[in-house]
C-alpha positions as CSV (number, residue, x, y, z in Angstrom):
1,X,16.8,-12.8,14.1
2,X,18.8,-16.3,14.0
3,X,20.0,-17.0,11.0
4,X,19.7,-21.0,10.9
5,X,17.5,-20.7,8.4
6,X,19.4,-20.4,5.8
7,X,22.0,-22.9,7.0
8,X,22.1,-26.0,4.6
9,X,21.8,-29.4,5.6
10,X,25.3,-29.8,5.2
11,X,26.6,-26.8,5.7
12,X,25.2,-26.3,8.8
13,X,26.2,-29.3,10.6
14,X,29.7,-29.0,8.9
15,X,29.7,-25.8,10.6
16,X,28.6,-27.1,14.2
17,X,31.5,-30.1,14.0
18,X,33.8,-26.9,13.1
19,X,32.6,-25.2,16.0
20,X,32.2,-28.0,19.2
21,X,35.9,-28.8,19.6
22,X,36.9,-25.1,19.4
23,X,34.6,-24.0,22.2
24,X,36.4,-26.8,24.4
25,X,39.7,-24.6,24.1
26,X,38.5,-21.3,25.0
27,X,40.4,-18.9,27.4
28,X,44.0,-19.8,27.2
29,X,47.1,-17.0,26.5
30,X,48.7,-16.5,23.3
31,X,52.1,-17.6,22.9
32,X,53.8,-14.2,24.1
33,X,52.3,-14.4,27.2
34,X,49.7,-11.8,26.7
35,X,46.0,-11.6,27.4
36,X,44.1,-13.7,24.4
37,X,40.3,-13.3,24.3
38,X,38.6,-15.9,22.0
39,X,35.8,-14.3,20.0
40,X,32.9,-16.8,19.1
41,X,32.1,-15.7,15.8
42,X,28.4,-16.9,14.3
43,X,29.6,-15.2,11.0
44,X,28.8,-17.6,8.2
45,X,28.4,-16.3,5.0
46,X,31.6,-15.5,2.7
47,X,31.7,-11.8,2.6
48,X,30.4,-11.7,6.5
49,X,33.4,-14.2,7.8
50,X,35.8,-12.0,5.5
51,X,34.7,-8.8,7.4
52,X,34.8,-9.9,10.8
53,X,38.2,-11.8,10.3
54,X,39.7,-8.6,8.7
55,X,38.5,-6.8,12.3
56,X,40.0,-8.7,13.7
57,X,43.3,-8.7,12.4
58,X,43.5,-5.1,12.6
59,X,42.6,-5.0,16.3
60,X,45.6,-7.6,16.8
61,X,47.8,-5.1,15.2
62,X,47.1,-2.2,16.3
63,X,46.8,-3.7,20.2
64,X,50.0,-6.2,20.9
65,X,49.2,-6.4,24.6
66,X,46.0,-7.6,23.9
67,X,45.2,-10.7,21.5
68,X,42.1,-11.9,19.9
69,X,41.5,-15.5,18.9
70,X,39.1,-15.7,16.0
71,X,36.8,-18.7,17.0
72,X,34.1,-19.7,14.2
73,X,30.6,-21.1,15.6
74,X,27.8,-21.8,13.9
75,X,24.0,-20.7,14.3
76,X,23.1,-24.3,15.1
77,X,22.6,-25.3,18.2
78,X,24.7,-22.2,19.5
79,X,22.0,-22.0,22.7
80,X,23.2,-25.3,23.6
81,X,27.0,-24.9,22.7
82,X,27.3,-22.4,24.6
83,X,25.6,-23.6,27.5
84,X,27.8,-26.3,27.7
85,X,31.0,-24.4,27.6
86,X,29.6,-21.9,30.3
87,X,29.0,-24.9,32.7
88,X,32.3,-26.5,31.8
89,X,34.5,-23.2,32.3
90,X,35.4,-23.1,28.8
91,X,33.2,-20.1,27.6
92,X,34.9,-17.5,25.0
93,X,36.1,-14.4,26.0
94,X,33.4,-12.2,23.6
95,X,30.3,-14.1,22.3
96,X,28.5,-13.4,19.4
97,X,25.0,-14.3,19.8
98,X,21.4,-12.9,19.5
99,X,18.9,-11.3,21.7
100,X,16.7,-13.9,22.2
101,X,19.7,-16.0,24.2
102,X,20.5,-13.1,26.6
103,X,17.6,-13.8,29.0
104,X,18.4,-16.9,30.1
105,X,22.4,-16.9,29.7
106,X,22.2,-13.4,31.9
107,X,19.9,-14.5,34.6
108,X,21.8,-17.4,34.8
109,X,25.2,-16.4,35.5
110,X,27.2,-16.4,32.8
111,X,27.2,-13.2,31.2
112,X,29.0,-10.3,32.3
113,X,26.8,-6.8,32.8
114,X,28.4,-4.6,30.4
115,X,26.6,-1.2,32.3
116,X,30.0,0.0,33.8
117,X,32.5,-1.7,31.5
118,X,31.4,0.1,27.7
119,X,33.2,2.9,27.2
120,X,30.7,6.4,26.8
121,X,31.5,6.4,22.7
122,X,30.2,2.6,22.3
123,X,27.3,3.8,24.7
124,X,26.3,6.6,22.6
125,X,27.0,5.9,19.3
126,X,23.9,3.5,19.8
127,X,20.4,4.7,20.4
128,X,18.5,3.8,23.5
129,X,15.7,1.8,22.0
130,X,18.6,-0.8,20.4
131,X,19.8,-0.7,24.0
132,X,16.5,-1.6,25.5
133,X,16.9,-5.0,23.3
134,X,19.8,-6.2,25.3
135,X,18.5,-4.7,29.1
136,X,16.5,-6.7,31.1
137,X,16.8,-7.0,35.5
138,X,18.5,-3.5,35.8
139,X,21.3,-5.6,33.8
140,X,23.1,-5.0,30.3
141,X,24.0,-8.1,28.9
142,X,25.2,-7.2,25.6
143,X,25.5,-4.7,22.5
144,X,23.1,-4.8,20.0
145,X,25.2,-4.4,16.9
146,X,23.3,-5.5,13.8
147,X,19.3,-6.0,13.2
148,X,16.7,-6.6,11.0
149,X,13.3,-5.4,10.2
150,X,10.8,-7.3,8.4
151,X,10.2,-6.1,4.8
152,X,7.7,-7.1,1.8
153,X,9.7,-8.8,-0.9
154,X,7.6,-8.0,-4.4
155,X,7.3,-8.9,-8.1
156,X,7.4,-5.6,-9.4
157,X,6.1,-6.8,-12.9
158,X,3.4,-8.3,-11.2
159,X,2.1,-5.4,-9.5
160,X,2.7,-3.2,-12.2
161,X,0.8,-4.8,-14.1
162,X,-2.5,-4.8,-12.0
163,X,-1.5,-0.8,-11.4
164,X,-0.8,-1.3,-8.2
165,X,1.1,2.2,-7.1
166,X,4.3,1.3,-4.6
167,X,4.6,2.3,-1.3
168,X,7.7,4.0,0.2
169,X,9.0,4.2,3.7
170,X,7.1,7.4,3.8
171,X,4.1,6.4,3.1
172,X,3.2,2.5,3.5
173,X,0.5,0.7,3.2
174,X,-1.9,0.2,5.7
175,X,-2.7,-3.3,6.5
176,X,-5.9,-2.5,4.8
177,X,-4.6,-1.5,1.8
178,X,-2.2,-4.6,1.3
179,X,-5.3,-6.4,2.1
180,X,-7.1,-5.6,-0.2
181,X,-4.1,-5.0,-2.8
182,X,-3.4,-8.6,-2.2
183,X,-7.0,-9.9,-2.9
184,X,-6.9,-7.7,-6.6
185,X,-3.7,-9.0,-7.3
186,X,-5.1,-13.2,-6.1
187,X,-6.8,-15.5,-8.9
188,X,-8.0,-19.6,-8.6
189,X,-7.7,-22.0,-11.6
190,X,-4.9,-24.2,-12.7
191,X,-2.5,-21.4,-12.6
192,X,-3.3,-19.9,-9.0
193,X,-1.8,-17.1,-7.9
194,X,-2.0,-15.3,-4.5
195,X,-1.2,-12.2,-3.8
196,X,1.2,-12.7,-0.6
197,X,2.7,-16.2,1.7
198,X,3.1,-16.2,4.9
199,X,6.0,-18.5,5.6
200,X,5.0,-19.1,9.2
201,X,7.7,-22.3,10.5
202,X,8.6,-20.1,13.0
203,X,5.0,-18.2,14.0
204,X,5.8,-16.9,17.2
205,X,8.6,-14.1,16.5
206,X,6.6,-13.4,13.1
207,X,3.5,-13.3,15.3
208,X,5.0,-10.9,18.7
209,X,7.3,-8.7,16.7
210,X,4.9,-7.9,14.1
211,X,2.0,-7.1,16.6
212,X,3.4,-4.5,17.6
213,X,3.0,-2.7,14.4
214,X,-1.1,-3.0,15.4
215,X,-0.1,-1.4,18.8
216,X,-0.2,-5.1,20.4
217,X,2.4,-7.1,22.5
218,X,1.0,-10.5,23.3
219,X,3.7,-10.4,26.1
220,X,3.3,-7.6,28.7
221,X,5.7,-7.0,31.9
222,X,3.7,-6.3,35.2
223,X,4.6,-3.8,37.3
224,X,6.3,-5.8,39.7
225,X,7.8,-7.8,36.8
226,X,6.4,-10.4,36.2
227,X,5.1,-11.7,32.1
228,X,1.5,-11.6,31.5
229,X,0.2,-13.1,28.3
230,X,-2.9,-11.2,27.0
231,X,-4.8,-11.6,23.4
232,X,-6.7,-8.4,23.3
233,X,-7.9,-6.5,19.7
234,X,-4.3,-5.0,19.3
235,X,-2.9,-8.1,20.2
236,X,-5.2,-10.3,17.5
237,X,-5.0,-7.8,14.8
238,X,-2.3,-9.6,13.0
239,X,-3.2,-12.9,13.2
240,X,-6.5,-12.2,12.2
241,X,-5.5,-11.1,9.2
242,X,-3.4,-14.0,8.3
243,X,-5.9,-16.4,9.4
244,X,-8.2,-14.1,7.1
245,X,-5.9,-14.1,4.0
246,X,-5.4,-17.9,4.4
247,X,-9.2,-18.8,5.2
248,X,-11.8,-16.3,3.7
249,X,-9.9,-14.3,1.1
250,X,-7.4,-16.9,0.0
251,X,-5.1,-14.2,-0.9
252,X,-2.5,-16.6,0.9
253,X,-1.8,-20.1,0.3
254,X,-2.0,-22.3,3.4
255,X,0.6,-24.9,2.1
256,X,3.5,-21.7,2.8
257,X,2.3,-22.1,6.3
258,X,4.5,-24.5,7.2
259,X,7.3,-23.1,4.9
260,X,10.5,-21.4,6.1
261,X,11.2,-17.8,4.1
262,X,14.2,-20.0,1.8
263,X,11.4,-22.4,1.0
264,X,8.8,-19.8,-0.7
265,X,11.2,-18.7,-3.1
266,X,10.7,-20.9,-6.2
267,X,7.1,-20.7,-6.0
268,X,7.6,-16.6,-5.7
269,X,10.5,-16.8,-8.7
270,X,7.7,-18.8,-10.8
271,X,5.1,-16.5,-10.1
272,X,2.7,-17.8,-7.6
273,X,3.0,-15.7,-5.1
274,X,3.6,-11.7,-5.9
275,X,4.6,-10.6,-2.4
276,X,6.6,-11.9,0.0
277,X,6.7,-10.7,3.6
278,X,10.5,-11.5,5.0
279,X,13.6,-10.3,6.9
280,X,15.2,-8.2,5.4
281,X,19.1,-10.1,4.8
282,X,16.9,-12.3,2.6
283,X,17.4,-10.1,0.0
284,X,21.0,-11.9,-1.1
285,X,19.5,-14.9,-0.9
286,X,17.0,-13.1,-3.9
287,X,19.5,-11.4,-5.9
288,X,21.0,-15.0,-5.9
289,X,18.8,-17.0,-7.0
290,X,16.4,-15.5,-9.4
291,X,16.0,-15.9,-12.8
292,X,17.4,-13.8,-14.7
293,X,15.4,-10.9,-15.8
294,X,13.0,-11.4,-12.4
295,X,12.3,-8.1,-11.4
296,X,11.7,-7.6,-8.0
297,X,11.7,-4.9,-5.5
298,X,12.0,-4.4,-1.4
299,X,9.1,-2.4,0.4
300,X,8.1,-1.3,3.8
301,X,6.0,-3.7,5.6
302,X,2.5,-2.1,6.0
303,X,1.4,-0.4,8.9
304,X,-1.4,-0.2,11.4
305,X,-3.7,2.6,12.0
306,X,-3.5,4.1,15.4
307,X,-0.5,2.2,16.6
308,X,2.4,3.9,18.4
309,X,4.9,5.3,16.2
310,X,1.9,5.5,13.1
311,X,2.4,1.6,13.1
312,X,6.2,1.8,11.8
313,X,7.3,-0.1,14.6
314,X,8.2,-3.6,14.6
315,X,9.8,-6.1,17.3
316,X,13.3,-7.1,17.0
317,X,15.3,-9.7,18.5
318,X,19.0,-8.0,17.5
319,X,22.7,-10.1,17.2
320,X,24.6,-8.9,20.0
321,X,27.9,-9.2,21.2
322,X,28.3,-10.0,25.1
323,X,31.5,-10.9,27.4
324,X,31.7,-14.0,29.4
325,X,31.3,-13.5,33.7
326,X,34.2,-16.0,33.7
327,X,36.6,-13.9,31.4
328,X,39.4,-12.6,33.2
329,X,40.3,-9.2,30.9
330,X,36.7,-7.8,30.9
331,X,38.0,-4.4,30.4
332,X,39.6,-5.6,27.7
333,X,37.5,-7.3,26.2
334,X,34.7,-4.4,26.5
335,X,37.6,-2.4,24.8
336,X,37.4,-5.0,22.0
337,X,33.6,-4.7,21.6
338,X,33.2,-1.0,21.2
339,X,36.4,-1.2,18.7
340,X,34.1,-3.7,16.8
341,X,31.0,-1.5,17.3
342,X,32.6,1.6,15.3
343,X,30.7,3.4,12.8
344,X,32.5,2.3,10.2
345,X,33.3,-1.1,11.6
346,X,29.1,-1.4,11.9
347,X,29.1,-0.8,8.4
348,X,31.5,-3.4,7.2
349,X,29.3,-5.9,9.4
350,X,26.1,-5.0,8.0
351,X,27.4,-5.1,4.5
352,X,28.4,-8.4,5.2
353,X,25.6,-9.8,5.7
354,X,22.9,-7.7,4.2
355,X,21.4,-6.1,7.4
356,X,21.1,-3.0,9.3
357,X,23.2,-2.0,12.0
358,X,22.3,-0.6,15.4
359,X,24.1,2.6,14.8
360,X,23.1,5.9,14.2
361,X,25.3,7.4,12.2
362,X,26.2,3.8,10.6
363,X,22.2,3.6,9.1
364,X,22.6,7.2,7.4
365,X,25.7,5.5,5.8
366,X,25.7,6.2,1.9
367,X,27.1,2.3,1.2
368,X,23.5,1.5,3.1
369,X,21.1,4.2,1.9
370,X,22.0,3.3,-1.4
371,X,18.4,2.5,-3.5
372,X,20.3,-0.5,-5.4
373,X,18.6,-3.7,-3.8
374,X,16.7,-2.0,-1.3
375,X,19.4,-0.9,1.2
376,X,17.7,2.7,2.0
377,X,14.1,1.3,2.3
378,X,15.6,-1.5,4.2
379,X,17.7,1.5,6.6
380,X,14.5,3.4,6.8
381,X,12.5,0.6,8.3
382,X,15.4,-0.2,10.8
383,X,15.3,3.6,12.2
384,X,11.9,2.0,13.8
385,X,12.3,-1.1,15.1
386,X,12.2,-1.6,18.9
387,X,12.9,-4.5,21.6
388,X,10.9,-7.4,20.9
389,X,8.0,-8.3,23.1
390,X,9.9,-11.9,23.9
391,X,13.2,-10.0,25.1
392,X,13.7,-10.4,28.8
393,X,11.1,-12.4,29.4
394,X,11.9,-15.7,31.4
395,X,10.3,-18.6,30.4
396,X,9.8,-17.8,26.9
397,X,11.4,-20.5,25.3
398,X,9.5,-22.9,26.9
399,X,5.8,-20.9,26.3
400,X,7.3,-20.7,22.9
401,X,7.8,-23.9,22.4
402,X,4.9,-26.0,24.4
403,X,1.8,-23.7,24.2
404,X,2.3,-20.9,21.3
405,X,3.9,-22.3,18.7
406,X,1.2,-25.5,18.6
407,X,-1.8,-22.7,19.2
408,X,-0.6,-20.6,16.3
409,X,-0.4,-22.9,13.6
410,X,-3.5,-25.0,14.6
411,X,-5.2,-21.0,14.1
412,X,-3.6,-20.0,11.3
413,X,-4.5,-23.2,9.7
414,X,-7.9,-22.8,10.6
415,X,-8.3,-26.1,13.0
416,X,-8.8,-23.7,16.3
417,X,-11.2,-20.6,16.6
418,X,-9.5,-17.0,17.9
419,X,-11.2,-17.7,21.4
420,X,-9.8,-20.9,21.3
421,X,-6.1,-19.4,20.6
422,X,-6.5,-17.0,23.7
423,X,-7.4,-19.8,25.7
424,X,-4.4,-21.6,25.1
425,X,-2.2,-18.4,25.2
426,X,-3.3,-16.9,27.9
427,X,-4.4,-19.3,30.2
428,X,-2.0,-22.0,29.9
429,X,0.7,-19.5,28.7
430,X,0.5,-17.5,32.7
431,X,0.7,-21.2,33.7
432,X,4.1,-21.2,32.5
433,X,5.3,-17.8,33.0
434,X,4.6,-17.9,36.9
435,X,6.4,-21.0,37.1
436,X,9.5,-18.1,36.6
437,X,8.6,-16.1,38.8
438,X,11.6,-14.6,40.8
């Protein structure tokens, strides 16, 4: 779910220099002497800063007696930002942050448990599977507020021209069928084109979330808690179809590999590739940058047979909103989350930065199921996603990092076999996962 990826160079480190010496003056009182929470902000995009400033400012005037701060972070190197200000008792008030972060910032300490702060509207105005995204230890360590599935990004004239019929959220593809759609649509020479890429700089989240949709996990919790790493059929199903689109089809490239989603795009503007399988806020980034005249059009991501929830199902790490342990107005600052959390507030947000909120009511929203650029496939998708199989599992950045992240791209690549790859998952993956045992 982070967005770094489409932080610049510049930008982003322009951003981080914003960011490091505002952290260091968290938690002091506004100039009344009221309560002042700072709200870390990891808003970054015009339109997405706009919307959560203009929040803010009309929770400061509708609530005197309670102040926010508006403090702007940046998605790079938040993990390590934010550590630093927990351990040096300068943490803000209300973080925004993703998922992914909540494991290891909530078993160590630093986050508040939201499960008897949230008021009951903020509680149920979002469903229980966004809810299971931020749980983990009998804990609740922060709201869910905005998501995003996975979606197939495609030249329309492309496909039309090789008759290829569309698939809606209704009825997607199978995995088989994009398959072998992606093989009709794939052709060598001096003008090669392939019929998807699979930006994969990142393989892990691409590889756990999107297992799921084959009925797999790769990451299972015990019944006494603990992570297991397995690699069985449902499990494989999805890399084995990269690895075969990539090494016996070569319906994929194998130089997008090592490519980030921003990265494909000229060669998918020019032609080369006719599908794209990418999150779906990429779609700004797309309407953009294209040529003009490039017609393109946001699918469903295909589904496998025999999976829970007829394959629609995909893992999500979600942007959430937490409070800090050390914050001394919890209450308040709860009260501030679920004001931020409204429906309509959810889909300002989402707007914003072209993704789907957690809400309910806020994905049935006619500014979101709109068809122009893709917003009611994209909500349609979103109704399914769940908690992805990395969410409260301690250790994972460091499996991530050290064994599956090396393993996957020497498969995907073709250097390792798929026994190999389970070997080095499994095995030494349990190797680092009991080292976290509680």
């Amino acid at each position: 779910m982070r967005r770094r990826s489409l932080l610049g160079g510049a930008a982003a480190t322009a951003a981080a220099a914003a960011a490091s010496p505002l952290l260091a003056g968290c938690g002091s009182s506004s100039g009344s002497g009221a309560p002042r929470l700072d709200f870390l902000s990891l808003a970054w995009q015009e339109e997405s800063v706009k919307a959560n400033k203009a929040l803010v400012s009309q929770w400061n005037a509708a609530h005197p007696e309670v102040q926010v701060r508006y403090v702007q972070g940046s998605w790079d190197d938040v993990h390590d930002q934010l550590l630093t200000s927990f351990e040096g008792g300068a943490a803000p008030d209300v973080i925004h942050d993703e998922g992914n972060d909540l494991t290891d910032f909530g078993s160590g300490g630093y986050l508040a448990d939201l499960t008897g702060l949230l008021p009951a509207a903020t509680r149920a105005r979002i469903p229980g599977a966004a809810w299971d995204m931020a749980r983990f230890a009998d804990g609740l360590y922060g709201v869910p507020f905005l998501q995003e599935p996975r979606m197939l990004i495609a030249n329309r004239t492309l496909l039309d021209k090789a008759g290829v019929h569309l698939p809606d959220a209704a009825r997607p593809w199978t995995w088989q069928e994009f398959e072998d759609i992606c093989k009709e649509l794939s052709h060598g020479g001096s003008a090669a084109r392939y019929g998807v890429a699979w930006p994969m700089s990142s393989p892990v989240s691409v590889t756990l979330n999107l297992a799921v949709t084959t009925g797999g996990r790769v990451l299972y919790a015990t019944k006494d808690g603990r992570t297991q790493v397995r690699l069985d059929a449902a499990d494989s199903a999805f890399p084995e179809l990269v690895r075969r689109q990539v090494g016996a089809d070569r319906s994929a490239p194998s130089s997008a590999l090592g490519m980030s989603g921003g990265e494909v795009l000229p060669g998918f503007f020019a032609g080369r590739y006719a599908m794209l399988p990418l999150n779906l806020s990429y779609r700004q980034q797309i309407a953009q940058q294209a040529p003009k005249g490039f017609d393109w059009v946001t699918l469903p991501l295909p589904v496998g047979t025999g999976a829970p929830d007829g394959g629609r199902a995909q893992g999500v790490s979600p942007q959430t909103l937490s409070v800090s342990q050390s914050c001394k107005h919890k209450e308040a600052a709860a009260a501030f989350i679920d004001f931020m959390t409204q429906t309509p507030h959810l889909v300002q947000l989402a707007t914003g930065d072209w993704m789907a909120p957690t809400g309910t009511d806020a994905l049935r929203d006619p500014a979101l199921t709109t068809d122009k650029l893709g917003w009611s496939t994209g909500m349609a998708v979103a109704s399914h996603l769940v908690a992805s199989p990395a969410l409260g599992r301690r250790g994972y950045p460091e499996w991530s990092d050290k064994v599956a992240t090396p393993a996957l791209q020497e498969f995907y690549s073709g250097a390792i076999s798929l026994e190999s790859l389970r070997t080095k998952l499994v095995r030494d993956g349990n190797r680092v996962f009991d080292r976290y045992r509680s």
